[in-house]
C-alpha positions as CSV (number, residue, x, y, z in Angstrom):
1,X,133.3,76.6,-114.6
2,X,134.1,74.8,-117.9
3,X,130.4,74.2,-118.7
4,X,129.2,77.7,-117.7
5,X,130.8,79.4,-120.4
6,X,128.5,77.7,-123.2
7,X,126.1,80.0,-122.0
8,X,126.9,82.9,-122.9
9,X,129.1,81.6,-126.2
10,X,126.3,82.8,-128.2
11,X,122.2,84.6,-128.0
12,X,120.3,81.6,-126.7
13,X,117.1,84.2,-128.5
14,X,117.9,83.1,-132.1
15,X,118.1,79.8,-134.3
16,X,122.1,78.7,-133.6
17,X,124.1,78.9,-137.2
18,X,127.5,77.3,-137.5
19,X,128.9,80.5,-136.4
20,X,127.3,80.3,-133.2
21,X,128.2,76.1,-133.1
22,X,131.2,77.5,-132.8
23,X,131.1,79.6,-130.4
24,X,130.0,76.7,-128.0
25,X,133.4,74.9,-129.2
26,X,135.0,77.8,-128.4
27,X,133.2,78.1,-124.3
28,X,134.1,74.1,-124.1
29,X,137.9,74.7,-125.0
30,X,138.5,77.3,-122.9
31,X,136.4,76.9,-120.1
32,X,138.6,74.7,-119.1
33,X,141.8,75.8,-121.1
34,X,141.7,79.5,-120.1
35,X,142.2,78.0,-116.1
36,X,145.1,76.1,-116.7
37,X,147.3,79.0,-115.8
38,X,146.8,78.6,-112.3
39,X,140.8,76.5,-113.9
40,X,137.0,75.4,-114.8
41,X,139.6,74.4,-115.3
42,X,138.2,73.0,-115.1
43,X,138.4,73.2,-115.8
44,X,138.9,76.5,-117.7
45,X,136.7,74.8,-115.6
46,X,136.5,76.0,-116.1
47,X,127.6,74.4,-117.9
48,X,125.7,75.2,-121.2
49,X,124.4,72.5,-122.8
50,X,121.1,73.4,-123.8
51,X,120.0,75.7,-127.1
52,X,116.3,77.4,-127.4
53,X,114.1,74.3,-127.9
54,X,113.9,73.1,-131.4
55,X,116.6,74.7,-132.3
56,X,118.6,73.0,-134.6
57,X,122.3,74.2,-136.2
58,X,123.0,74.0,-139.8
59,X,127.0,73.0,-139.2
60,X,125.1,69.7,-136.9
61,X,123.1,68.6,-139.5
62,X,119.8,68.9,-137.4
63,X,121.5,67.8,-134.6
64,X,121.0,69.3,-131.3
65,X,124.7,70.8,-130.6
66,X,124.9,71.5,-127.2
67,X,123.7,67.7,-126.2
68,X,126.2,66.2,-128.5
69,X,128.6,68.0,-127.1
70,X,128.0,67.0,-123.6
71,X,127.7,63.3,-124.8
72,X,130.6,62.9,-126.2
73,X,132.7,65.5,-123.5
74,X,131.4,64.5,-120.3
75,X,132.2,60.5,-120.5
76,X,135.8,60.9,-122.1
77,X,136.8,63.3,-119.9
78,X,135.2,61.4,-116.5
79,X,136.9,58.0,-118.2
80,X,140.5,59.8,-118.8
81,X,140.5,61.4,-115.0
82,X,139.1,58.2,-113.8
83,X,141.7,56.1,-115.2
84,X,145.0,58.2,-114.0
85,X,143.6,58.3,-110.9
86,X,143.0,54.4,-110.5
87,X,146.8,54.1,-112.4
88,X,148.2,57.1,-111.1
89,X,152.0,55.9,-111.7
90,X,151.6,55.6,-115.6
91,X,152.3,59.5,-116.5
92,X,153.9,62.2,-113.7
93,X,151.9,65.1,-113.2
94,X,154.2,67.4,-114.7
95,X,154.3,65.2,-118.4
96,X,150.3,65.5,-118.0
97,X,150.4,68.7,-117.8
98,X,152.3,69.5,-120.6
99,X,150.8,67.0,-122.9
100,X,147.4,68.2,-121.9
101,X,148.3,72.3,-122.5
102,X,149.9,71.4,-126.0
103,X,147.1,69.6,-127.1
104,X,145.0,72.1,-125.8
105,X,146.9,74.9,-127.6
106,X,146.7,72.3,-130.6
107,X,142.7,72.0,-130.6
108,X,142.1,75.9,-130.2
109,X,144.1,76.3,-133.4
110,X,142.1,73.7,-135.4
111,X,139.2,74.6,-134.7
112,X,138.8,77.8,-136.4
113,X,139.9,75.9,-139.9
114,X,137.4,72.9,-139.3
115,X,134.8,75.7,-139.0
116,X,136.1,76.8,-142.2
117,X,135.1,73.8,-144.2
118,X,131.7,73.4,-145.8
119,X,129.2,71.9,-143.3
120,X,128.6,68.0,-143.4
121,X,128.3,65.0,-142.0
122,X,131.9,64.5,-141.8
123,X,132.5,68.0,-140.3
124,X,130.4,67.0,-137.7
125,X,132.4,64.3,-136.9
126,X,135.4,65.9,-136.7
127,X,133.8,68.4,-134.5
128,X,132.9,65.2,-132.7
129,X,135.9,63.9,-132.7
130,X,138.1,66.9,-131.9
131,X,135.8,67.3,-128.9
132,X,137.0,64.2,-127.5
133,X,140.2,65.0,-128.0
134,X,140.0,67.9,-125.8
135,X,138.3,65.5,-123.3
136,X,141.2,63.5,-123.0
137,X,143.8,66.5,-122.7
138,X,141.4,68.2,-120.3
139,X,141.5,64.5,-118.1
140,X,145.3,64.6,-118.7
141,X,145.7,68.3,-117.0
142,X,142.9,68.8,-114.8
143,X,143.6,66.3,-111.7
144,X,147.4,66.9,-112.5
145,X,147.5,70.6,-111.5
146,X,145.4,70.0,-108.4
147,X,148.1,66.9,-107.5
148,X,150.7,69.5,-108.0
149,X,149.3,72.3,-106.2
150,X,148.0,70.0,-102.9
151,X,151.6,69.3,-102.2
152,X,152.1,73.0,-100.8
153,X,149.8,75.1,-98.7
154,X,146.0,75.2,-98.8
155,X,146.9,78.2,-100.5
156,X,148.0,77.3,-103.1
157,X,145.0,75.0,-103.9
158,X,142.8,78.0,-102.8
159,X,145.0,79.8,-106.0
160,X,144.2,77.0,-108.5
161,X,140.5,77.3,-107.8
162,X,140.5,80.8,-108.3
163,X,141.8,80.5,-111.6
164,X,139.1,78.5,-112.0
165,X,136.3,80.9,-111.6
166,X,138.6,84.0,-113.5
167,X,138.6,81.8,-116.7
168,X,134.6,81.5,-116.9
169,X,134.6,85.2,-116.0
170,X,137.2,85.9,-118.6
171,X,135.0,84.3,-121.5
172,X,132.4,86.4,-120.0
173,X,133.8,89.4,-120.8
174,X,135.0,88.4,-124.0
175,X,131.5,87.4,-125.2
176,X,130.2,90.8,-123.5
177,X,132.7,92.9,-125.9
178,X,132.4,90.8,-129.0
179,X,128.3,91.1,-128.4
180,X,128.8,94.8,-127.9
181,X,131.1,95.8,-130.8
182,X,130.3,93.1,-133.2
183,X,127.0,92.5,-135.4
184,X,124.5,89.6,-134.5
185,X,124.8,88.4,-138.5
186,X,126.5,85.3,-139.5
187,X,129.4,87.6,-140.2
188,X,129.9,88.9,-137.1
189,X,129.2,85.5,-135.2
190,X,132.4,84.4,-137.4
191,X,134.4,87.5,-136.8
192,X,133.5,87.2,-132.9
193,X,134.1,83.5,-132.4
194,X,137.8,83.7,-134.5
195,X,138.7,86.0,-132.1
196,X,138.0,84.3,-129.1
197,X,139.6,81.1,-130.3
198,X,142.8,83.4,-131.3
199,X,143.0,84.9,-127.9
200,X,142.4,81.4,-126.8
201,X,145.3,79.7,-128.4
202,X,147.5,82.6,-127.6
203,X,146.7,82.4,-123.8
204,X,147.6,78.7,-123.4
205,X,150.1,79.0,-125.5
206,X,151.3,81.6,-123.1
207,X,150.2,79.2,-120.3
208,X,152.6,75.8,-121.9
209,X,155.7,78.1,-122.1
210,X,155.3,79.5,-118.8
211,X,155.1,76.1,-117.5
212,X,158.1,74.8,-119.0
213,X,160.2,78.1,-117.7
214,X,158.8,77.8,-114.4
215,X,158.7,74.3,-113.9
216,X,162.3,73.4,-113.0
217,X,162.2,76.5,-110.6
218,X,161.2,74.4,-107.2
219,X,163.6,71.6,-107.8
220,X,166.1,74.4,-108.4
221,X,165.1,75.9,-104.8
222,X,165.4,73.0,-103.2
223,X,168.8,71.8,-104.3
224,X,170.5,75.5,-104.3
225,X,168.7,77.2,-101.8
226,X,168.4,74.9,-98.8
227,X,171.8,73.4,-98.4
228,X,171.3,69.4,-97.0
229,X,167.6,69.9,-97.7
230,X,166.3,66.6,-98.3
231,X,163.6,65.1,-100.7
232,X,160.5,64.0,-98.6
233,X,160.4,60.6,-98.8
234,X,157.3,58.2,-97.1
235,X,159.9,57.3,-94.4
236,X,160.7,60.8,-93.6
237,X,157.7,62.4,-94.5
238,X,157.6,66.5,-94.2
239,X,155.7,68.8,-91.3
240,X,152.2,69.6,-92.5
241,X,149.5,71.5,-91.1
242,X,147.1,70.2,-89.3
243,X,143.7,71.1,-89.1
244,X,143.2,70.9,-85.1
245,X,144.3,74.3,-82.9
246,X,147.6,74.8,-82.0
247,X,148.8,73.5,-78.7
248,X,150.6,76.5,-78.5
249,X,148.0,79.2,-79.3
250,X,149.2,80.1,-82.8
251,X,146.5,79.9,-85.7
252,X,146.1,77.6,-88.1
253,X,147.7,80.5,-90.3
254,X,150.4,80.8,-88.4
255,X,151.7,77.3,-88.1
256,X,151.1,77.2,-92.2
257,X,153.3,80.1,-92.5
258,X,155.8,79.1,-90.0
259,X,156.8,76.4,-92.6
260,X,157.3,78.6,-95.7
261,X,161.1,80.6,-96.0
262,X,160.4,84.2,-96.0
263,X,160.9,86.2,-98.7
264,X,158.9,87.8,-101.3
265,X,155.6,85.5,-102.9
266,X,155.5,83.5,-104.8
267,X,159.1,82.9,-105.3
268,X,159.4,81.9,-101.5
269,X,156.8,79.5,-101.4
270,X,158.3,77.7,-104.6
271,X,161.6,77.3,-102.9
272,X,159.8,75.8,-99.9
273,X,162.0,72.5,-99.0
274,X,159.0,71.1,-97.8
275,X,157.1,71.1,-101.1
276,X,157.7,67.5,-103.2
277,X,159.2,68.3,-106.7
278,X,156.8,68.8,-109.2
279,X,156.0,65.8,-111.1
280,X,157.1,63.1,-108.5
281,X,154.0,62.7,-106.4
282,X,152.6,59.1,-107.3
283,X,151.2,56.6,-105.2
284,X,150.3,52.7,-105.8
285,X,146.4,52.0,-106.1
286,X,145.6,50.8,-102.9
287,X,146.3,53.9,-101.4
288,X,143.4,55.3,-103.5
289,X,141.0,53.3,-101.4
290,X,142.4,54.1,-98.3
291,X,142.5,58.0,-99.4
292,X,138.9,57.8,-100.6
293,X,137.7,56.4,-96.9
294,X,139.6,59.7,-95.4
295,X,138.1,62.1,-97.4
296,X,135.0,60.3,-98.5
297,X,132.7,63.5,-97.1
298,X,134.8,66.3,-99.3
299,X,134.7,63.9,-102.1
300,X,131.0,63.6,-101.9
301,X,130.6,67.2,-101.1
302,X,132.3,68.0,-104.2
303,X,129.7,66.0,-106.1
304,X,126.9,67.3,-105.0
305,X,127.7,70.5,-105.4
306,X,128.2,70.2,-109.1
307,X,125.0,68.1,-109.2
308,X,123.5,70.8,-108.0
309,X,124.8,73.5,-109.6
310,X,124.4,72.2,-113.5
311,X,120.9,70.8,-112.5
312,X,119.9,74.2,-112.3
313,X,122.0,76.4,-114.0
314,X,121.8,77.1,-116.8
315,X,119.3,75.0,-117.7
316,X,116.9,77.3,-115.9
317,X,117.5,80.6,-118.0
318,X,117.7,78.4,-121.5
319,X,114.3,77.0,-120.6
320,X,112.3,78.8,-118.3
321,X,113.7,81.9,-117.6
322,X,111.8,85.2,-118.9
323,X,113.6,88.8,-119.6
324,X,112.4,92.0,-118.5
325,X,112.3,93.4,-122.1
326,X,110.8,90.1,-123.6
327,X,111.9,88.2,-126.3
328,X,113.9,91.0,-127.9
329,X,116.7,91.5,-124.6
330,X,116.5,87.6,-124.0
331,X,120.3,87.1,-125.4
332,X,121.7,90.2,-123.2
333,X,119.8,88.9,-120.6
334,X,121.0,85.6,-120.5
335,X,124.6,86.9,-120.9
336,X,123.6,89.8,-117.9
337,X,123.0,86.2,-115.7
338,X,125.8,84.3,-117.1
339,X,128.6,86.9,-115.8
340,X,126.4,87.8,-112.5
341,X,126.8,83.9,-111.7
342,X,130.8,83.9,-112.5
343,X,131.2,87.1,-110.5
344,X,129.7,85.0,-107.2
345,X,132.1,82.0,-108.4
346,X,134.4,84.4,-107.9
347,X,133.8,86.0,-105.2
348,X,133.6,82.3,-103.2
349,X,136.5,81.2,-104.7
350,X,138.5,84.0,-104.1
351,X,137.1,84.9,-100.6
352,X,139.3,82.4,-98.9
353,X,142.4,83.6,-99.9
354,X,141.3,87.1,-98.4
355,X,139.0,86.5,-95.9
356,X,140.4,83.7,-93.2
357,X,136.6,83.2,-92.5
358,X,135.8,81.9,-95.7
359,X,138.4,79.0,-95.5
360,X,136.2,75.9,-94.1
361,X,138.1,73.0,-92.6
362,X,135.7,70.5,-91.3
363,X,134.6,67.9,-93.4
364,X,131.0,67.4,-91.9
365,X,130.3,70.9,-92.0
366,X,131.0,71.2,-95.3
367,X,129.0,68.3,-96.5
368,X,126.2,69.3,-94.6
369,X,126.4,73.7,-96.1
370,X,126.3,71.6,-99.9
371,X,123.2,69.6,-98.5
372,X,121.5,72.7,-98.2
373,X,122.2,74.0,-101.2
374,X,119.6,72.0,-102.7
375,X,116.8,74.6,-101.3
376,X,118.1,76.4,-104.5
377,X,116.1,74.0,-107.0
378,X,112.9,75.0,-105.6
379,X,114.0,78.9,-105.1
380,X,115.0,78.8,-108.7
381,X,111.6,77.2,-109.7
382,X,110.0,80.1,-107.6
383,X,112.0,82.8,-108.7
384,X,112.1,82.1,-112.9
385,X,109.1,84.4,-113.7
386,X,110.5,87.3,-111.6
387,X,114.2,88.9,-112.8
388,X,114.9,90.2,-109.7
389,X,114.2,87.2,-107.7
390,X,116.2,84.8,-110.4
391,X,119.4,87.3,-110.3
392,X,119.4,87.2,-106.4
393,X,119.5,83.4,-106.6
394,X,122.2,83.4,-109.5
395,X,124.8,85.3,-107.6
396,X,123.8,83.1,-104.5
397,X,124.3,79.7,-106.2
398,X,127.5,81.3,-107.9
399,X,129.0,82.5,-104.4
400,X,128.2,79.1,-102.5
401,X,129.9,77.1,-105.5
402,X,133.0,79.1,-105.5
403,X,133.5,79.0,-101.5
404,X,132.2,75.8,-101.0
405,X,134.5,74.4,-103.8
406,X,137.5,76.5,-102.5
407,X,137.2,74.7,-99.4
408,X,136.9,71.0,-99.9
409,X,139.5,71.6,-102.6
410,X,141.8,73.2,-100.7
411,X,141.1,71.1,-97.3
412,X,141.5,67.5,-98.4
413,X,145.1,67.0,-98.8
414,X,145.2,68.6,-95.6
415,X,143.7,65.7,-94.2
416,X,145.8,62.9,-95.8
417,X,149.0,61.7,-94.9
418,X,152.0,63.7,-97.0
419,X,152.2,61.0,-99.9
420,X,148.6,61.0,-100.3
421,X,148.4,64.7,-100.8
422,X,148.7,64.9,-104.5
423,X,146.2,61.7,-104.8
424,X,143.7,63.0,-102.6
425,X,143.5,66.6,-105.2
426,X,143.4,63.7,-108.1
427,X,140.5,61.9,-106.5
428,X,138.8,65.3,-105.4
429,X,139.3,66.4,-109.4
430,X,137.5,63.4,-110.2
431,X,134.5,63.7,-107.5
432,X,133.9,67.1,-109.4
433,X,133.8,65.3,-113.0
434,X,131.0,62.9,-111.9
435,X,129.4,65.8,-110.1
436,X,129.5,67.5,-113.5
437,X,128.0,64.5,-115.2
438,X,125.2,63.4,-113.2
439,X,124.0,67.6,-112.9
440,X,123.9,67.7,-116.9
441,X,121.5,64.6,-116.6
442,X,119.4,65.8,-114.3
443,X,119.5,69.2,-116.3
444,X,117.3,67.6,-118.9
445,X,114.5,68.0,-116.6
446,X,114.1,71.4,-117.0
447,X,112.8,70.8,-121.2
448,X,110.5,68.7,-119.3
């Protein structure tokens, strides 16, 4: 939920001041910044692109922020996760990582001081330019983490995802506070959005150094824990679960925890001998083909259901969508529909870790529940003038992007051979950045 954030950065109601510009850095940094600590992902995932119409922002120049920002984003981030997944052997996931939460960290902490400068034409390209920047480390740690988490358990993945959806919630509630306790003046804008980047920093800051402790922790397991343990290799590759029943009447849960070592989470599951060290998984590029034919339907799901989800939302409320209380609630309004559509995300993307229901397996059916989701575009179109209507079908598109992301996520390495696993998470990492690109196009409709 990266791109979801922007939303509610700032009061969509009022003419955007520098204060509020950068705000919206703040919502693209850690959107996806904020997830890494599984992530939105993402990745801080991990949608807002879109100010009032006309509006224009003093710190831009007359510029129109939020589609600058997506210009220059979108395309370096798609062309960086494109590029290690097509050369996957150039950098190990775990030096991706690290590079990509440093210069995270790095870009959180500048951007307060650029915002500090007089507003120009070179500010703006700095802004510019530091936003690519956080393209590339975003394209440097986004399909890494997924490699690294689709060598264990679904669960894991399922984890990852979740983390995902509690970064665009966490900004959430962050905006909610600073909105609450803070005034809507040029002051308070500045106040608010120096706090969030502060917090920001701080957390993935918190996120790097956890990393680097933790890190060294499976190989650890592996080689002190389990005695004669040996390093799956292509030639001996290690048991996985397989997505068919059991032969022998035990659930698909059950044969997935028959291969962790008991002991208390997560501690056990990191010591699993049958998970590859972290950092190690790489495979040569024709393998990408050959994974892309086996999971062709998740990786198109996965698309679609960010094409979907950003041609709507929030494109709608920006343009269309009409308060209760009229133009005076229009910023807590928008904010009210922001969170109500990360709470579903949550929801969805936290269901399957609870809920064995919620964790979909087959690819076709799958495909064909984010087919269906495109009944929302005309539900939305139906549904702007009434609030009721429009919140019902917020916390319904939320809910089916968390779950339905959760599950091709989390199901594709599943159906790839061992070697493949961490490759098929890249390619599915990279299936979600186009979807993310072609739903901000088709967004543009809605100023139509």
């Amino acid at each position: 939920g990266k791109w979801l954030c922007g939303g509610v950065a700032l009061d969509l109601d009022s003419s955007c001041t520098r204060e509020q510009l950068w705000w919206r850095m703040a919502a693209l940094f850690t959107g996806e910044s904020q997830a890494l600590h599984t992530q939105h992902a993402p990745p801080l995932p991990h949608h807002s692109r879109f100010p009032p119409k006309h509006t224009r922002t003093r710190h831009a120049q007359g510029q129109h922020a939020n589609r600058l920002f997506t210009v220059f984003y979108l395309p370096v981030n798609l062309s960086v996760v494109a590029g290690l997944t097509y050369w996957n052997t150039l950098l190990s996931t775990r030096t991706r990582i690290r590079m990509g939460l440093a210069g995270s960290a790095l870009g959180l902490a500048l951007v307060p001081l650029l915002g500090a400068l007089p507003p120009s034409g070179l500010t703006l390209a700095a802004t510019l330019g530091l936003l690519c920047c956080v393209g590339v480390t975003d394209g440097l740690t986004q399909p890494a983490l997924f490699a690294e988490a689709a060598q264990g358990p679904p669960l894991l993945t399922h984890a990852l995802v979740t983390g995902t959806a509690l970064a665009g919630l966490a900004a959430c509630a962050l905006r909610v506070a600073t909105k609450a306790l803070l005034p809507p003046t040029p002051r308070g804008l500045a106040a608010s959005a120096a706090a969030f980047f502060w917090v920001a920093t701080a957390w993935v800051a918190g996120c790097l150094a956890l990393y680097l402790t933790r890190a060294q922790r499976p190989r650890e397991g592996v080689e002190e824990n389990t005695p004669g343990a040996r390093t799956p290799t292509p030639a001996s590759p290690p048991p996985r679960v397989e997505l068919s029943p059991s032969v022998h009447g035990a659930s698909e849960e059950d044969a997935e925890a028959s291969l962790l070592p008991r002991g208390p989470a997560p501690e056990a599951v990191l010591r699993s001998p049958y998970l590859v060290p972290l950092g190690t998984a790489k495979a040569g590029v024709g393998e990408v083909r050959a994974t892309l034919r086996t999971i062709w339907r998740l990786s198109l799901a996965t698309c679609l259901i960010y094409t979907v989800t950003l041609a709507i939302f929030p494109g709608v409320l920006v343009e269309d969508a009409r308060a209760p209380s009229g133009d005076a609630g229009r910023g807590w309004f928008v904010v009210g529909m922001m969170t109500l559509f990360n709470l579903g995300d949550l929801a969805g993307k936290g269901g399957p870790t609870l809920v064995p229901a919620l964790r979909w397996s087959r690819q076709g059916g799958i495909l064909g529940a984010v087919c269906l989701r495109a009944l929302f575009i005309p539900a939305f179109h139906l549904a702007v003038s009434a609030p009721a209507g429009l919140a019902l079908c917020t916390l319904g598109l939320g809910f089916t992007n968390g779950v339905l992301t959760s599950s091709a996520m989390a199901t594709a390495p599943a159906h790839v051979a061992p070697s493949q696993a961490g490759l098929a998470g890249s390619i599915m990492v990279l299936s979600l950045d186009v979807g993310l690109v072609l739903g901000a196009a088709l967004s543009f409709l809605w100023l139509l």
